[in-house]
ZALO-770729 format. One record per atom (N, C-alpha, C): atom name; chain; residue in three letters; x, y, z. Coordinates in Angstrom, 2 decimals. Layout:
// ZALO-770729
<atom: CA chain: A res: ALA c1: X c2: Y c3: Z>
...
// end
This chain:
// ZALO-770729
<atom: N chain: A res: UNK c1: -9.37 c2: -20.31 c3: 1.55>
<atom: CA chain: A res: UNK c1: -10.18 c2: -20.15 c3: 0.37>
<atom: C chain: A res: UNK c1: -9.81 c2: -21.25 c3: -0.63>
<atom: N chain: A res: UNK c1: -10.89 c2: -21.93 c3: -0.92>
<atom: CA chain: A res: UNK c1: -10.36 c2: -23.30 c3: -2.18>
<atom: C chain: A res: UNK c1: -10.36 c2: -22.41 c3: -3.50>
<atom: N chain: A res: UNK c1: -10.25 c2: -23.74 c3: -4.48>
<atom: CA chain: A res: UNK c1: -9.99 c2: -22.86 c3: -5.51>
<atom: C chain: A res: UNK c1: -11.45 c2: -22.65 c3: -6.52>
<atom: N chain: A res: UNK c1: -11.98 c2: -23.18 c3: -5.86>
<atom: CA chain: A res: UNK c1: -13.32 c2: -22.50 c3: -6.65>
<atom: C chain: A res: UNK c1: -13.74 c2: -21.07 c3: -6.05>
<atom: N chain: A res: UNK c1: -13.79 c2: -21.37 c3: -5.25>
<atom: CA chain: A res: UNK c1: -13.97 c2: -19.70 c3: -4.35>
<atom: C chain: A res: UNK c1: -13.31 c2: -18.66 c3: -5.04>
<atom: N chain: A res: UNK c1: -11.66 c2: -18.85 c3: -5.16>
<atom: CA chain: A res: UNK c1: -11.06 c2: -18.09 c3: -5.84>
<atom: C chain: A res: UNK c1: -11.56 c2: -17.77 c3: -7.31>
<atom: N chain: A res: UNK c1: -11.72 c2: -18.76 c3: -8.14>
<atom: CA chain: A res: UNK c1: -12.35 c2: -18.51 c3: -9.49>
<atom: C chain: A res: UNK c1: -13.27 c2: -17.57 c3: -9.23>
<atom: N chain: A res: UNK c1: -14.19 c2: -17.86 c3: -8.62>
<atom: CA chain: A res: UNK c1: -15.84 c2: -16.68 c3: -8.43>
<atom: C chain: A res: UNK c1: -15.05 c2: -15.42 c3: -7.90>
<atom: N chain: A res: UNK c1: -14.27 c2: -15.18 c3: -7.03>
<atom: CA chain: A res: UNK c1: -14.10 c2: -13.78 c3: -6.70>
<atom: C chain: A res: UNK c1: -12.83 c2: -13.46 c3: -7.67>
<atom: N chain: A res: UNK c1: -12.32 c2: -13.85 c3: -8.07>
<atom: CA chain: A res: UNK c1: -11.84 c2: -13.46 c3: -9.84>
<atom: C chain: A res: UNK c1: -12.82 c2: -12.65 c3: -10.93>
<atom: N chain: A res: UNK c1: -13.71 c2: -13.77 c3: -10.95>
<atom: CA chain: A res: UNK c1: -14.46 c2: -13.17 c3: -12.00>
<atom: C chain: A res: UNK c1: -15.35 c2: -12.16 c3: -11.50>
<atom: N chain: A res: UNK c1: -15.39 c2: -11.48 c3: -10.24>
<atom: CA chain: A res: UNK c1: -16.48 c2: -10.65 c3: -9.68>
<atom: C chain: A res: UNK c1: -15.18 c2: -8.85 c3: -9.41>
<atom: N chain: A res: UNK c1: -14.06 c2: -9.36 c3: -9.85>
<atom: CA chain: A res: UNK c1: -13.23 c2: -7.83 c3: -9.51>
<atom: C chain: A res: UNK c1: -13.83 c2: -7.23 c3: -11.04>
<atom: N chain: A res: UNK c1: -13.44 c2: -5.98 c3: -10.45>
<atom: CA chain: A res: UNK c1: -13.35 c2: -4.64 c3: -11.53>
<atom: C chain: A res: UNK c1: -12.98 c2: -4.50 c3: -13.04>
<atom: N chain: A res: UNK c1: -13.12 c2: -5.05 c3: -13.95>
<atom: CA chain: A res: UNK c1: -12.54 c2: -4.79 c3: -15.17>
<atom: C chain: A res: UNK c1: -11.63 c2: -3.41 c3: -15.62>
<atom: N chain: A res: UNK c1: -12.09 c2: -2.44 c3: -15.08>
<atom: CA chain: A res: UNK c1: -10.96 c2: -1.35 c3: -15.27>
<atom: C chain: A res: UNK c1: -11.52 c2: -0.56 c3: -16.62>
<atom: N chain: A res: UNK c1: -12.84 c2: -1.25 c3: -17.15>
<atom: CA chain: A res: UNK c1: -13.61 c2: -0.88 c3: -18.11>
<atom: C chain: A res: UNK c1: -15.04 c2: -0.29 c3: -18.23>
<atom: N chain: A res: UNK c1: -15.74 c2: 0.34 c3: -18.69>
<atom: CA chain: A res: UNK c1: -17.13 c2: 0.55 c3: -18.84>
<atom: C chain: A res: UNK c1: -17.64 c2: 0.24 c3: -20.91>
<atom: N chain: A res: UNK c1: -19.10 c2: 0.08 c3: -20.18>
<atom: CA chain: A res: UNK c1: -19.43 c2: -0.13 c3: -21.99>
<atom: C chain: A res: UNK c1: -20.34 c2: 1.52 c3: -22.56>
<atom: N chain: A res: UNK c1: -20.18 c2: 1.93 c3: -23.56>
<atom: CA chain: A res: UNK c1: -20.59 c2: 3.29 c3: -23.80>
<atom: C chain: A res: UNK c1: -21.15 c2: 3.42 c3: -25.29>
<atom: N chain: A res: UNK c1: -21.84 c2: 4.54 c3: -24.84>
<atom: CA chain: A res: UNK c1: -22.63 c2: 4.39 c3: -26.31>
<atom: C chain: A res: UNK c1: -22.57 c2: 5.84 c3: -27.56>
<atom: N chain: A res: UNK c1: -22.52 c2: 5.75 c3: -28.24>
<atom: CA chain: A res: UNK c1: -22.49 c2: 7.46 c3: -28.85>
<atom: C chain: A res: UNK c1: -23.73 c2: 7.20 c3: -29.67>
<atom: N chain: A res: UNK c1: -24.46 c2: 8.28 c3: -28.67>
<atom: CA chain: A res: UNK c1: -26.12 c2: 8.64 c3: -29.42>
<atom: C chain: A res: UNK c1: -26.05 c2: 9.20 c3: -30.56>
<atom: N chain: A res: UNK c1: -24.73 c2: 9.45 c3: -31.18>
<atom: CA chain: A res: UNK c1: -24.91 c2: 10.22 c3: -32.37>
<atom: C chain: A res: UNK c1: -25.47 c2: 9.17 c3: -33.65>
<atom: N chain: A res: UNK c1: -24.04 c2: 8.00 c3: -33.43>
<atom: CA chain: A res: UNK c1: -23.78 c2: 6.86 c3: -34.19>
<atom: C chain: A res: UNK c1: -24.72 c2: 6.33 c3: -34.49>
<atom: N chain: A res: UNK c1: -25.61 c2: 6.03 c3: -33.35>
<atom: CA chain: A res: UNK c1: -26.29 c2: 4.83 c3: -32.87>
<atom: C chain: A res: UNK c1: -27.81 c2: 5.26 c3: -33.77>
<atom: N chain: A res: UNK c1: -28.40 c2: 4.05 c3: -34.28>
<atom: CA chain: A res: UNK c1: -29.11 c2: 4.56 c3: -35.36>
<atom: C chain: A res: UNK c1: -30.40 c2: 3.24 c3: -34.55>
<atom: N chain: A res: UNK c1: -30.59 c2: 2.81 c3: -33.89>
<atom: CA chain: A res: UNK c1: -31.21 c2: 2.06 c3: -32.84>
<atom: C chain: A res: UNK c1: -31.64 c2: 0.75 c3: -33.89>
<atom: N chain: A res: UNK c1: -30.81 c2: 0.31 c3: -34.42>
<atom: CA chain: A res: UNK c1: -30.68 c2: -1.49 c3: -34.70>
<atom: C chain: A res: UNK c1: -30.66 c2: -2.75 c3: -34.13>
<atom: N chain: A res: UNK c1: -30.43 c2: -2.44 c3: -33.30>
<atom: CA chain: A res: UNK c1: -30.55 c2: -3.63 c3: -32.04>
<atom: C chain: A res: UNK c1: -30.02 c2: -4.62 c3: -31.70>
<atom: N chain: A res: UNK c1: -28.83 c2: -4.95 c3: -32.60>
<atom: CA chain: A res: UNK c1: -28.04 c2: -5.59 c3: -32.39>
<atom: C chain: A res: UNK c1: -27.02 c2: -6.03 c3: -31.45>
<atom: N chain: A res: UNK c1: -26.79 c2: -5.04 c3: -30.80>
<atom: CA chain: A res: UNK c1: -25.89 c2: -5.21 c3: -29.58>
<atom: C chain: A res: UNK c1: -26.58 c2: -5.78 c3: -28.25>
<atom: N chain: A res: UNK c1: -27.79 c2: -5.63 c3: -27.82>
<atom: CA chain: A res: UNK c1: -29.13 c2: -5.52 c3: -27.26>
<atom: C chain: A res: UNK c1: -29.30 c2: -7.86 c3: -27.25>
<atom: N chain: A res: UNK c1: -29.44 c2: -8.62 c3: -28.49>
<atom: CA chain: A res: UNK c1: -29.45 c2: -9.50 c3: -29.15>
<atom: C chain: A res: UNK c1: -28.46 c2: -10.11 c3: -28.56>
<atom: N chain: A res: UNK c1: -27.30 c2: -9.53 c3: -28.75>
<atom: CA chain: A res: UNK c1: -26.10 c2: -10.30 c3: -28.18>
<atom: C chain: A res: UNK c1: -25.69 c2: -10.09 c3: -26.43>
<atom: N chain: A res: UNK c1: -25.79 c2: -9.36 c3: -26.25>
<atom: CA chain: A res: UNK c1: -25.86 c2: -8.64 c3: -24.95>
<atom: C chain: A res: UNK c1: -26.47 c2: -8.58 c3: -23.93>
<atom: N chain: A res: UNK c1: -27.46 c2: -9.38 c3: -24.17>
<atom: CA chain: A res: UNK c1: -29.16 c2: -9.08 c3: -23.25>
<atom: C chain: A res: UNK c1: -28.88 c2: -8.76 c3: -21.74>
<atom: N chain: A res: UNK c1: -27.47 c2: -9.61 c3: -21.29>
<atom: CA chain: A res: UNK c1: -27.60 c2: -8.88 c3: -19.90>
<atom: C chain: A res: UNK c1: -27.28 c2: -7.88 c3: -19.73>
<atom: N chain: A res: UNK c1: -26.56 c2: -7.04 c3: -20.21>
<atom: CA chain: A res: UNK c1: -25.58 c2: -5.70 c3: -20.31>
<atom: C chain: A res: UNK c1: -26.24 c2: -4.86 c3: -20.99>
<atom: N chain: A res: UNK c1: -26.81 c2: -4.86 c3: -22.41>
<atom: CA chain: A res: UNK c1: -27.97 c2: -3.86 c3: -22.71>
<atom: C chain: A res: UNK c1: -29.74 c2: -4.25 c3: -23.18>
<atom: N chain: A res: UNK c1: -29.62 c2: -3.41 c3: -22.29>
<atom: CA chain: A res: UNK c1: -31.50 c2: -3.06 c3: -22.61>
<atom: C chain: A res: UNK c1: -31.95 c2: -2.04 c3: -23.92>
<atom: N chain: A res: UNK c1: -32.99 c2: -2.30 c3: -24.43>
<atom: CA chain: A res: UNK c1: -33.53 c2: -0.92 c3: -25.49>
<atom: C chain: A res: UNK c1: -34.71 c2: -0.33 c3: -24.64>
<atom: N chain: A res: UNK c1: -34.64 c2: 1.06 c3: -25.35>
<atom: CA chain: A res: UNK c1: -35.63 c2: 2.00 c3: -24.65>
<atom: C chain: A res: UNK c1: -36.72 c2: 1.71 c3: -25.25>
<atom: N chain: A res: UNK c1: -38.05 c2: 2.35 c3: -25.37>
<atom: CA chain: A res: UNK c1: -38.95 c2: 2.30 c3: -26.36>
<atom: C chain: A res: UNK c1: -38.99 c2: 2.42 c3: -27.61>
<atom: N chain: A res: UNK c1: -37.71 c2: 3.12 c3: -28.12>
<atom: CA chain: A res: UNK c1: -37.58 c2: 4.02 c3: -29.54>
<atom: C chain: A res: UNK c1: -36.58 c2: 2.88 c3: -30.35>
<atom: N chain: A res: UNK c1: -35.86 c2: 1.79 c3: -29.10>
<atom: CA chain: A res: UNK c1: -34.99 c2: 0.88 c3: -30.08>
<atom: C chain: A res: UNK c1: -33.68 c2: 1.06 c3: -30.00>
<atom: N chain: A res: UNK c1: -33.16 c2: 1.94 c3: -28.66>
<atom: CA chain: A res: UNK c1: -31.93 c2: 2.68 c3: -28.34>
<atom: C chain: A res: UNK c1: -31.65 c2: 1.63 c3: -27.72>
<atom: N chain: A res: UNK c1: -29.92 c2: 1.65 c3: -27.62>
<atom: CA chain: A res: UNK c1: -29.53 c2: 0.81 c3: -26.10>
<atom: C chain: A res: UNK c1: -29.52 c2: 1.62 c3: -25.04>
<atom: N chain: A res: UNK c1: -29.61 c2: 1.17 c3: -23.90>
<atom: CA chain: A res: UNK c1: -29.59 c2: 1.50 c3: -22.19>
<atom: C chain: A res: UNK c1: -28.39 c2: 0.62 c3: -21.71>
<atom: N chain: A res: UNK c1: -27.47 c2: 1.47 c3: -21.18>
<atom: CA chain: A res: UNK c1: -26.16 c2: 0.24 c3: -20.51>
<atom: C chain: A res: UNK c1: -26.13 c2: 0.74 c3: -19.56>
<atom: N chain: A res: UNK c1: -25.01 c2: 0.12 c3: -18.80>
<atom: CA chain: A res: UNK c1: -25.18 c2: 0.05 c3: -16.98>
<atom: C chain: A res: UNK c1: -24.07 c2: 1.39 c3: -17.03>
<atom: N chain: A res: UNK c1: -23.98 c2: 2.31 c3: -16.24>
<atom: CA chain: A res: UNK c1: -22.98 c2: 2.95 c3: -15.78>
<atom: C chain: A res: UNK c1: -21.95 c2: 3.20 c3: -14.94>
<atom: N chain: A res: UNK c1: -21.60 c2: 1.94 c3: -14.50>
<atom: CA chain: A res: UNK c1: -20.72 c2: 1.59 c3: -13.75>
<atom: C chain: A res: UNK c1: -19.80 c2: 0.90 c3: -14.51>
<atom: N chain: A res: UNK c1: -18.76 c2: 0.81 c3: -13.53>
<atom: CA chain: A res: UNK c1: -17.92 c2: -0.30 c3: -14.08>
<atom: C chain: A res: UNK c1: -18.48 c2: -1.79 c3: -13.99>
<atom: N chain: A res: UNK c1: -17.71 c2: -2.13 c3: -15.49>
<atom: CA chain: A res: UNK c1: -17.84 c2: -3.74 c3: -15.35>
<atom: C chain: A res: UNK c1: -17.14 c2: -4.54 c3: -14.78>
<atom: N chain: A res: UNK c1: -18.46 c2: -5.78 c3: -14.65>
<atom: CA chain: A res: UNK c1: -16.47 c2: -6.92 c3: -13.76>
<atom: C chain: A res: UNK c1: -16.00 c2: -7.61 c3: -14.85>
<atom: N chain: A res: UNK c1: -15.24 c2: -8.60 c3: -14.40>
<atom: CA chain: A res: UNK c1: -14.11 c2: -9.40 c3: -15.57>
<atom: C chain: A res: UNK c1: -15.26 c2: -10.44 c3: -16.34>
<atom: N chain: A res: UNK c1: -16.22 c2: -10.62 c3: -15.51>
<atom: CA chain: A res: UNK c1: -16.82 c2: -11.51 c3: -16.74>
<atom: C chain: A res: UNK c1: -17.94 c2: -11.17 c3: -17.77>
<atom: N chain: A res: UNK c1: -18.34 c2: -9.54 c3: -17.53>
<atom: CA chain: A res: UNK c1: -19.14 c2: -9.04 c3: -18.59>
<atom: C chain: A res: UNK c1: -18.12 c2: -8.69 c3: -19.55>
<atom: N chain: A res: UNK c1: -17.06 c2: -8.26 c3: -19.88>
<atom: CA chain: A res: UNK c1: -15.95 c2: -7.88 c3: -20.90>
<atom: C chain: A res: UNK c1: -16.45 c2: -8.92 c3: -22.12>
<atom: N chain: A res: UNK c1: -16.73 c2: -9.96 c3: -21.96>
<atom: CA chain: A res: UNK c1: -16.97 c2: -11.35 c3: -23.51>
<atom: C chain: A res: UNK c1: -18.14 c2: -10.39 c3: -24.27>
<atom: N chain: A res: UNK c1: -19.02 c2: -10.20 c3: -23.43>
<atom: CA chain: A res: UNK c1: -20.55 c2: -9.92 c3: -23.53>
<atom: C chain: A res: UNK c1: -20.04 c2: -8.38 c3: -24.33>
<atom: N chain: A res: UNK c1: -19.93 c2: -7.81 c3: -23.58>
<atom: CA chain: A res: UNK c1: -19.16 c2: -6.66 c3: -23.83>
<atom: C chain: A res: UNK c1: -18.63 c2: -5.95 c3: -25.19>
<atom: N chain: A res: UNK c1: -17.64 c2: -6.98 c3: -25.44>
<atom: CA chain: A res: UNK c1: -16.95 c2: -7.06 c3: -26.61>
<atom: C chain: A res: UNK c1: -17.87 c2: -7.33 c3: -28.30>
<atom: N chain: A res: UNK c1: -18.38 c2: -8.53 c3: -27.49>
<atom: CA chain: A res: UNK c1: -19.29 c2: -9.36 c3: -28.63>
<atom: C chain: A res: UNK c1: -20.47 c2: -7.85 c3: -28.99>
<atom: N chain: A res: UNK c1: -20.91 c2: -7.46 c3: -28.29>
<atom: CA chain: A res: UNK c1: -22.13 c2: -6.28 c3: -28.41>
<atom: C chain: A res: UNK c1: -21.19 c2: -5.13 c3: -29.02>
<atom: N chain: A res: UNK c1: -19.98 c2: -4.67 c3: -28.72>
<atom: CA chain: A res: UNK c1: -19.31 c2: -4.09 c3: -29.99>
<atom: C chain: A res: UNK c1: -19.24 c2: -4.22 c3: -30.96>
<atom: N chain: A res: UNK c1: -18.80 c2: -5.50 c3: -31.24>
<atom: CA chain: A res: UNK c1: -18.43 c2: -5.92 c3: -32.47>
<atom: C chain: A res: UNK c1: -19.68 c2: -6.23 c3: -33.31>
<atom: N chain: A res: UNK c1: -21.05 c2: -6.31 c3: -32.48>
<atom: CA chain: A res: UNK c1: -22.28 c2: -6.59 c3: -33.66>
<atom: C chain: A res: UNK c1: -22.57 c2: -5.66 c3: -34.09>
<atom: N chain: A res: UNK c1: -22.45 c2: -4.30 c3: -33.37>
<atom: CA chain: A res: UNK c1: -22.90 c2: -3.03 c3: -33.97>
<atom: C chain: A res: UNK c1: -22.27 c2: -2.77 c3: -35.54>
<atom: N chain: A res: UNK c1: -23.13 c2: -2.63 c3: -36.44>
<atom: CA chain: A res: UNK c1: -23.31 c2: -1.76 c3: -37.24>
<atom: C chain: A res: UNK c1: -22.32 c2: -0.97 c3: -37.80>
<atom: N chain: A res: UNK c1: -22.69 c2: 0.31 c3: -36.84>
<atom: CA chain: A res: UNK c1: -22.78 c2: 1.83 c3: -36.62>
<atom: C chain: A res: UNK c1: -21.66 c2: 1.68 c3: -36.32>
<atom: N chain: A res: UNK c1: -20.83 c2: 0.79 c3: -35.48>
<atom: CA chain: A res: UNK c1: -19.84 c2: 1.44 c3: -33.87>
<atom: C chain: A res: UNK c1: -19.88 c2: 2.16 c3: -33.15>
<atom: N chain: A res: UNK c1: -21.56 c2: 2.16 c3: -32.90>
<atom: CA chain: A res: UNK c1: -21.81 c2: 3.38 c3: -31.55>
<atom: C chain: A res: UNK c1: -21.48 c2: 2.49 c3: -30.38>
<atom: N chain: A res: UNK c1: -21.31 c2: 1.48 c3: -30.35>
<atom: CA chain: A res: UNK c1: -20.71 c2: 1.01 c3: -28.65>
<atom: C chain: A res: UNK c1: -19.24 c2: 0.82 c3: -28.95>
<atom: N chain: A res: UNK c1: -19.00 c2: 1.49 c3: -27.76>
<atom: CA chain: A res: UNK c1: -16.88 c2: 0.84 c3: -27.08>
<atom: C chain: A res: UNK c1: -16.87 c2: 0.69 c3: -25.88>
<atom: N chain: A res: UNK c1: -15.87 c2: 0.39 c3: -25.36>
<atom: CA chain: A res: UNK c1: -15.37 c2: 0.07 c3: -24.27>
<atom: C chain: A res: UNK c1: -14.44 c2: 1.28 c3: -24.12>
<atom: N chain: A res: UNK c1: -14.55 c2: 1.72 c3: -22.79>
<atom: CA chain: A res: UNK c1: -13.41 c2: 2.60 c3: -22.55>
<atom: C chain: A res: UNK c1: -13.03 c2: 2.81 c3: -20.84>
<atom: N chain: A res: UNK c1: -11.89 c2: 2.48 c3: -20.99>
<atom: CA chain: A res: UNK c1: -11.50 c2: 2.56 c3: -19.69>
<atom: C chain: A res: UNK c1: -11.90 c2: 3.77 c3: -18.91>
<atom: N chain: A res: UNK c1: -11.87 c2: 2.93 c3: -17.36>
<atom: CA chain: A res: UNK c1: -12.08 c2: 4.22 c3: -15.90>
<atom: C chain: A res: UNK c1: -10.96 c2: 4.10 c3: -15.72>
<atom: N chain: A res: UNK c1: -11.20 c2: 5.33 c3: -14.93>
<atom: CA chain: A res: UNK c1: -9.96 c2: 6.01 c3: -14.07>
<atom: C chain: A res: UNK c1: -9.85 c2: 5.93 c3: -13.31>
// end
């Protein structure tokens, strides 16, 4: 395996993380959505939609950044088990 190979299957393991939302918080601003576009979608109403799986190591930037635009702080990160 060269070392580019290695880089790509680096960035394709498990983060050990998911991205989450609290419908309470979340007041559908759209901001995270803006920064995020690959990781969240909005519904019709202006909500985010995120993936439910775990993330890999290179959505975590994306991730982060869509936390930190919110508002509200209806998105975090929170580790799997």
């Amino acid at each position: 395996m060269n070392a580019l190979e290695k880089l790509r299957a680096s960035r394709q393991k498990p983060s050990g993380q998911r991205l989450r939302v609290d419908p309470v918080e979340c007041e559908s601003i759209g901001q995270c959505a803006v920064v995020a576009s690959r990781l969240v979608q909005l519904d019709r109403w202006g909500y985010p939609v995120v993936q439910t799986g775990e993330l890999v190591a290179t959505d975590i930037g994306q991730a982060q950044r869509a936390v930190n635009a919110c508002p509200r702080r209806a998105l975090f990160l929170e580790a799997t088990s």
